[in-house]
C-alpha positions as CSV (number, residue, x, y, z in Angstrom):
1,X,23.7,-77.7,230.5
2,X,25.2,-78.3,227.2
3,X,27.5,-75.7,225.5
4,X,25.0,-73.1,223.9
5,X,25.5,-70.4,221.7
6,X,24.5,-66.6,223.1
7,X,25.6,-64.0,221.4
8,X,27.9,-61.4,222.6
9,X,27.3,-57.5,221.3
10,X,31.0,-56.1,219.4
11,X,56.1,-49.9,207.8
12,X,55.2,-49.0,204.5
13,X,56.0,-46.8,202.2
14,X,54.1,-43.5,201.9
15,X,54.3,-42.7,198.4
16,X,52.8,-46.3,197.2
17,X,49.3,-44.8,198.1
18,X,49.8,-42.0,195.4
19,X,51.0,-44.4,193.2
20,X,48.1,-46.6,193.9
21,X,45.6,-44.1,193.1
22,X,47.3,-42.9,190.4
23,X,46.5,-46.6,188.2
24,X,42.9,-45.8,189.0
25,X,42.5,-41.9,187.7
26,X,44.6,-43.5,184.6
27,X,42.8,-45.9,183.1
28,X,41.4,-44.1,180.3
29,X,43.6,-40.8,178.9
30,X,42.6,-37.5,178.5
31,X,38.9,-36.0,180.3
32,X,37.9,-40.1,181.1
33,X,38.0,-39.5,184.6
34,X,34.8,-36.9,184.5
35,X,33.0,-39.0,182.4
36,X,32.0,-42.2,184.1
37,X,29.1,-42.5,182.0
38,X,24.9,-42.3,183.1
39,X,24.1,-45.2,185.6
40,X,20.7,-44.6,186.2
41,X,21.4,-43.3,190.3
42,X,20.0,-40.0,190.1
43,X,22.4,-38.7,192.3
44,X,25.2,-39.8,190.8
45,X,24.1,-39.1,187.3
46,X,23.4,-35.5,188.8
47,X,27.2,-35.4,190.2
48,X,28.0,-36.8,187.0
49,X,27.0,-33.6,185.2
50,X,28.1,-31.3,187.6
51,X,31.6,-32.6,186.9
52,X,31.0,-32.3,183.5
53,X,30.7,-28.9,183.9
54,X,32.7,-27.8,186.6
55,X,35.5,-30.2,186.0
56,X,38.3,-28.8,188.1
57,X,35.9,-28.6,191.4
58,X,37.3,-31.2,193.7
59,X,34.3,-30.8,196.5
60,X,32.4,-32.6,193.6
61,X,34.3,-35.5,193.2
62,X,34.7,-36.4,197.1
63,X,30.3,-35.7,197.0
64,X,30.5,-38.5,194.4
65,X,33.2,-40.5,195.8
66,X,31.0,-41.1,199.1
67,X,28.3,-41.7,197.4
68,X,30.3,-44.3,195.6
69,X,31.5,-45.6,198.9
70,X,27.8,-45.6,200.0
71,X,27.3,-48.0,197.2
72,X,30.2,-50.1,197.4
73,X,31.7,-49.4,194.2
74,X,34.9,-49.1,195.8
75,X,37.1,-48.9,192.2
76,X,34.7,-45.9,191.3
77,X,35.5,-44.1,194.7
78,X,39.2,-44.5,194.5
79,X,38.9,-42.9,191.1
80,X,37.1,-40.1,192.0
81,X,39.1,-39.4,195.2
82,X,42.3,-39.8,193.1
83,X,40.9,-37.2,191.2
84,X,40.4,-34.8,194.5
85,X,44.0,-35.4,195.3
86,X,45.0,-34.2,192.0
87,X,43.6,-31.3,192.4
88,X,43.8,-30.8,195.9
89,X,47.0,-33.0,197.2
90,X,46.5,-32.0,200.7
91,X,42.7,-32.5,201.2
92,X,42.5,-34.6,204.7
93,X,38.6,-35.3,204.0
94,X,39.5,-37.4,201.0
95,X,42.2,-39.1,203.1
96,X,40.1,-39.9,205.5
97,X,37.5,-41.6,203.0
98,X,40.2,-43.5,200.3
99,X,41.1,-45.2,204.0
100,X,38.1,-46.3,204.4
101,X,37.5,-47.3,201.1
102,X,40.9,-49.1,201.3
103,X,39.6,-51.2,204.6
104,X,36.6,-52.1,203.4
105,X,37.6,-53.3,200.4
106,X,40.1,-55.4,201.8
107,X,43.4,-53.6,201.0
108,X,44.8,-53.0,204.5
109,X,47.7,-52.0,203.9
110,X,47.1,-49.3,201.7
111,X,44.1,-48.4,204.6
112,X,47.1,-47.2,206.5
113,X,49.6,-45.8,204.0
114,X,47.0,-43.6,203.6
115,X,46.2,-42.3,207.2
116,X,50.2,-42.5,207.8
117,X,50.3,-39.7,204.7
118,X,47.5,-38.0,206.2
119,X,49.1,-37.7,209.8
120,X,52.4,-36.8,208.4
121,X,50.2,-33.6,206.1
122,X,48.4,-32.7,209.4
123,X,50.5,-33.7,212.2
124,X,48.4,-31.8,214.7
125,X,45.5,-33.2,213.5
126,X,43.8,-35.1,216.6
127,X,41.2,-37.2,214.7
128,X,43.6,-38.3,212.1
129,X,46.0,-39.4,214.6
130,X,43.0,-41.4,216.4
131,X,41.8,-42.7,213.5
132,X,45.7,-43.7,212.5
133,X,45.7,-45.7,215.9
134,X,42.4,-47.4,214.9
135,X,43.8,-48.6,211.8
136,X,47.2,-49.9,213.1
137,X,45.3,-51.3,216.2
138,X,43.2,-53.4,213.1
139,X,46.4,-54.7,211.5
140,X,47.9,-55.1,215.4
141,X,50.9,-53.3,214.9
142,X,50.2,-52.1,218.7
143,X,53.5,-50.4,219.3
144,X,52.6,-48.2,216.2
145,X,49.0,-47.7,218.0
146,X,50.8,-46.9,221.2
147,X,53.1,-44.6,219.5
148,X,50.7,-42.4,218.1
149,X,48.2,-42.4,220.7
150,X,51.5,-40.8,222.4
151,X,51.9,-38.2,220.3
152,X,48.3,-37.3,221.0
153,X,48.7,-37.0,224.4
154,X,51.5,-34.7,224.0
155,X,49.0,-32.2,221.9
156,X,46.1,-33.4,224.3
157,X,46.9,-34.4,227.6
158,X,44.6,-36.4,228.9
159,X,42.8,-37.0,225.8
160,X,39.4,-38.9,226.7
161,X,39.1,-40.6,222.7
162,X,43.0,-41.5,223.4
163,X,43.1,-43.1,226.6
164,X,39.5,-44.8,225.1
165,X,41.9,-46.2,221.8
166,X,44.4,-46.9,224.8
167,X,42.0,-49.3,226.5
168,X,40.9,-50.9,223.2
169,X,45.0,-51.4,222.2
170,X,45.6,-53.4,225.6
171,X,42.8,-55.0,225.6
172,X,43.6,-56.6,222.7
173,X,47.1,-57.2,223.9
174,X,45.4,-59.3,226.6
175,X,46.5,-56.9,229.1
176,X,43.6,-56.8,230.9
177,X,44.7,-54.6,234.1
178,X,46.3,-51.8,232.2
179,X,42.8,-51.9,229.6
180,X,40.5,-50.9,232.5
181,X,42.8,-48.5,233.7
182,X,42.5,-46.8,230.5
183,X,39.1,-47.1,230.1
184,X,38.7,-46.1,233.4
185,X,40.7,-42.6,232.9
186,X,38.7,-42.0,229.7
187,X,35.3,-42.0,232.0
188,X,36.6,-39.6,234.5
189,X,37.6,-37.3,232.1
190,X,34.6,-37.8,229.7
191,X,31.6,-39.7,232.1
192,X,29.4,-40.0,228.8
193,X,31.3,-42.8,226.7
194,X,28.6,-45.2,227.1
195,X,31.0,-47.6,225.0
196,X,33.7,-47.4,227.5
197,X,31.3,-48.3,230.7
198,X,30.1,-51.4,228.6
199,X,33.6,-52.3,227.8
200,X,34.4,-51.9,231.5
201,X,31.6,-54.0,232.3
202,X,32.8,-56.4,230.4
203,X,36.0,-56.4,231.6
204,X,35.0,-56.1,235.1
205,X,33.0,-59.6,234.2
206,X,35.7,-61.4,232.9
207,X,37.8,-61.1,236.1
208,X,35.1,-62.2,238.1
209,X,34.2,-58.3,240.0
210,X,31.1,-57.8,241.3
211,X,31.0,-53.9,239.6
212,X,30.0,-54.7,236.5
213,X,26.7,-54.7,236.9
214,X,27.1,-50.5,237.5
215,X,29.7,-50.1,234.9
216,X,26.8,-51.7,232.6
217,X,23.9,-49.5,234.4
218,X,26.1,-46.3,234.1
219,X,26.6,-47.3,230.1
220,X,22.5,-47.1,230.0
221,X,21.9,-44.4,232.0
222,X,24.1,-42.2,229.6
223,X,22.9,-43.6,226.6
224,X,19.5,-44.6,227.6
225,X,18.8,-46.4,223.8
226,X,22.3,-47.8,223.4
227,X,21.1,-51.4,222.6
228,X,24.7,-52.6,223.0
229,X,24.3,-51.6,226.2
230,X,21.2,-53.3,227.5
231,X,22.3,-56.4,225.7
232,X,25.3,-56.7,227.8
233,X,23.6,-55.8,230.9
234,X,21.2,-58.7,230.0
235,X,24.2,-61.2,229.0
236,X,26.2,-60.4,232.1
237,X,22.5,-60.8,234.2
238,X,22.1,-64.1,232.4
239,X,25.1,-65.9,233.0
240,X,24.6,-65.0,236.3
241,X,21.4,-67.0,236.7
242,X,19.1,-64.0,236.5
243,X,17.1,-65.5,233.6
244,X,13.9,-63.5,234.6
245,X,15.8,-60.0,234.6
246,X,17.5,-61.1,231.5
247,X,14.9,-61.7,229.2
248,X,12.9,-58.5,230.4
249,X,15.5,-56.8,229.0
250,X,15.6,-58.5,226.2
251,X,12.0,-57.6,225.8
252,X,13.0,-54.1,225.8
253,X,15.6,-54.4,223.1
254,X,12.7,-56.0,221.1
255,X,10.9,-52.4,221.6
256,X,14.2,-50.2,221.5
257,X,14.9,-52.1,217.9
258,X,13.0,-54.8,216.7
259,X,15.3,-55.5,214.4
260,X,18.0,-57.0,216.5
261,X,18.6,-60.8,216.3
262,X,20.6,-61.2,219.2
263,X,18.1,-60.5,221.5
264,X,15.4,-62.7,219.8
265,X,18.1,-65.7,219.5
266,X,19.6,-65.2,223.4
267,X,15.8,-65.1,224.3
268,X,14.6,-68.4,222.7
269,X,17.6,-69.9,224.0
270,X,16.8,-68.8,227.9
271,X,12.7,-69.5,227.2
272,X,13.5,-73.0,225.2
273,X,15.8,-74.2,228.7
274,X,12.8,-72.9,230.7
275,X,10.5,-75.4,229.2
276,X,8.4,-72.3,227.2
277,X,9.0,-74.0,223.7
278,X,6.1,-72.5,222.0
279,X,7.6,-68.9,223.2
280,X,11.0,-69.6,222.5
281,X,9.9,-70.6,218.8
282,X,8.2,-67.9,218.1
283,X,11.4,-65.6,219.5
284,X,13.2,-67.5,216.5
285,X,10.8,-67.5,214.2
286,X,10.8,-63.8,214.0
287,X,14.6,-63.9,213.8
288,X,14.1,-65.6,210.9
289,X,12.6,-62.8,209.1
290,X,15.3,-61.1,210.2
291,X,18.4,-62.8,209.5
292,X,16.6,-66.1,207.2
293,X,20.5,-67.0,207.1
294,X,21.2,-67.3,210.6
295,X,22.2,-71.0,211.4
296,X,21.5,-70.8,214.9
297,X,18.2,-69.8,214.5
298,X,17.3,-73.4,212.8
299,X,19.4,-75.2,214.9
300,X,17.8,-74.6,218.2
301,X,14.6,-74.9,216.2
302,X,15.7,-78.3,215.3
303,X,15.9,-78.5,219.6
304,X,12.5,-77.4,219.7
305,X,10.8,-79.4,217.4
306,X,13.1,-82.4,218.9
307,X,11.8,-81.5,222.4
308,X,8.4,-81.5,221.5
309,X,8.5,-84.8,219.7
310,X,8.5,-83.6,216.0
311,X,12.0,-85.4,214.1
312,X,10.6,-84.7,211.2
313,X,10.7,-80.7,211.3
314,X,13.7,-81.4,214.1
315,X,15.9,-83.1,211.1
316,X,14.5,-80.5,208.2
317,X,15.7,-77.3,210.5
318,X,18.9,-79.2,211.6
319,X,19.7,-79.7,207.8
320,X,18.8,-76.6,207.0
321,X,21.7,-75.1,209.6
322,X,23.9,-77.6,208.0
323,X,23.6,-76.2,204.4
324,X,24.1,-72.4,206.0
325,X,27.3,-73.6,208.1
326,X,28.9,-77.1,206.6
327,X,30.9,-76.9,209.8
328,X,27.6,-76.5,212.2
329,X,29.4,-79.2,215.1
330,X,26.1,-78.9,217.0
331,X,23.5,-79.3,214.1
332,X,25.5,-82.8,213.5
333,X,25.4,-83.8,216.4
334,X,21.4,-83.4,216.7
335,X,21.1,-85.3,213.4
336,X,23.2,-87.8,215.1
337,X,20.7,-87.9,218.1
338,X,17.8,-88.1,216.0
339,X,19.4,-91.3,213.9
340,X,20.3,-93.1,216.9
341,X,16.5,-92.5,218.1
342,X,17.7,-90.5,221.3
């Protein structure tokens, strides 16, 4: 069988961050920063005015800053949360948000000056030191990551969300038998991480063990609508030749969430090889609604229609792959087939 395309569920220094924040809150002099101004969100406009008013209340510039995040107006939150800090220097909540505002806007580096500042003001403080890990395991500085999670464990022994950000660090190392025996240790000690049994699974699948089937069922049983989890069950059952047990579950994703393409693309791809072409199109035609922009959806729909003997609707969905991904390899390659009259 040709290669197909499943899808798989998924030092710097301190004081810049202050400094960073500061360019924000000073853009305009005087009161500017409580007056950003009507912008037609009710709930903002609301915040607005209740800054207005009450303009040395920090609580209501982090309300407005998430709601800013919410909204991806990541310059708006940053003001707003430089605003908290001014008033409230040592606030871990707003620390905890400007990071994320930092990562998701792209500025990774000021992501983690800011949860560096925010474990070095609360240095006790498990969930900023887990979420410090996260962030330097994102950047891969895994000996910081190791580091900290160190420091956990001597507030925490045995930390179950530690040894978890453990497994995730050496598993991205590549060190695959040290990864499940964190993992492992972070079930014992806390049997309901259904993320850590699916990981496992995974894992377990990779080196070719038998046990992943259970580390997958165990992910279910504990989180019984965990969709992540049935869709690596089905995956792992799939590339085992269990195409029948695969796509029930896939059916059953369809029911737990309907709108999740993986399930609709990995099914069309199994029902398509099984000859079931009007099934597997109409798997990817409601992907399509989903995710309109999905290249793989039209590509196998250009193998459909080239299966059943239609080039003409085989070339227009190949084509239309082509203009979502320039660097489709496989959508070429079908125009190719259909030129050469194969």
């Amino acid at each position: 069988m040709e290669s197909i395309q499943f899808r798989k569920a998924t030092a710097w220094l301190i004081p810049t961050v202050l400094f960073t924040i500061a360019l924000f809150a000073c853009k305009k002099s005087g009161s500017a920063d409580t007056d950003m101004g009507l912008t037609g969100d009710p709930v903002i406009d609301n915040l607005t005015e209740a800054i207005e008013a009450t303009p040395n209340d920090p609580s209501l510039y982090l309300k407005r800053s998430e709601i800013f995040y919410e909204r991806k107006a990541y310059d708006q939150a940053v003001q707003d949360l430089a605003r908290v800090m001014k008033l409230d220097s040592t606030n871990l909540k707003a620390h905890h948000l400007l990071a994320d505002v930092y990562l998701d806007s792209y500025q990774s580096a000021l992501a983690l000056q800011t949860m560096q500042r925010a474990a070095m003001l609360y240095p006790d403080s498990i969930n900023t030191k887990l979420k410090l890990s996260e962030f330097q395991l994102i950047l891969k500085q895994y000996d910081g990551a190791l580091s900290t999670l160190a420091d956990i464990m001597k507030i925490h022994p045995g930390d179950p969300e530690a040894l978890f950000m453990l497994g995730m660090v050496y598993r991205d190392q590549g060190k695959t038998d040290l990864a499940i025996g964190a993992f492992q240790s972070a079930v014992e000690r806390n049997p309901e991480m259904s993320e850590a049994w699916v990981i496992l699974g995974d894992l377990m699948d990779r080196t070719h063990n038998p046990l992943a089937i259970q580390y997958f069922d165990n992910a279910i049983r504990v989180a019984p609508n965990n969709v992540a989890a049935w869709h690596a069950k089905a995956y792992f059952l799939q590339n085992n030749d269990k195409i029948d047990e695969a796509l029930k579950i896939y059916r059953h994703i369809h029911t737990l969430d309907p709108q999740y393409p993986e399930a609709y693309l990995n099914a069309g791809i199994l029902l398509m090889y099984r000859d079931s072409l009007d099934t597997a199109m109409k798997e990817l035609n409601i992907l399509n609604g989903i995710d309109p922009a999905n290249p793989a959806a039209w590509f196998y729909k250009g193998k459909i229609y080239h299966l059943k003997g239609d080039k003409v609707q085989a070339k227009s969905a190949y084509e239309q792959a082509l203009r979502l991904d320039p660097n489709y390899d496989q959508a070429k390659d079908g125009l190719q087939e259909l030129e050469s009259g194969q």
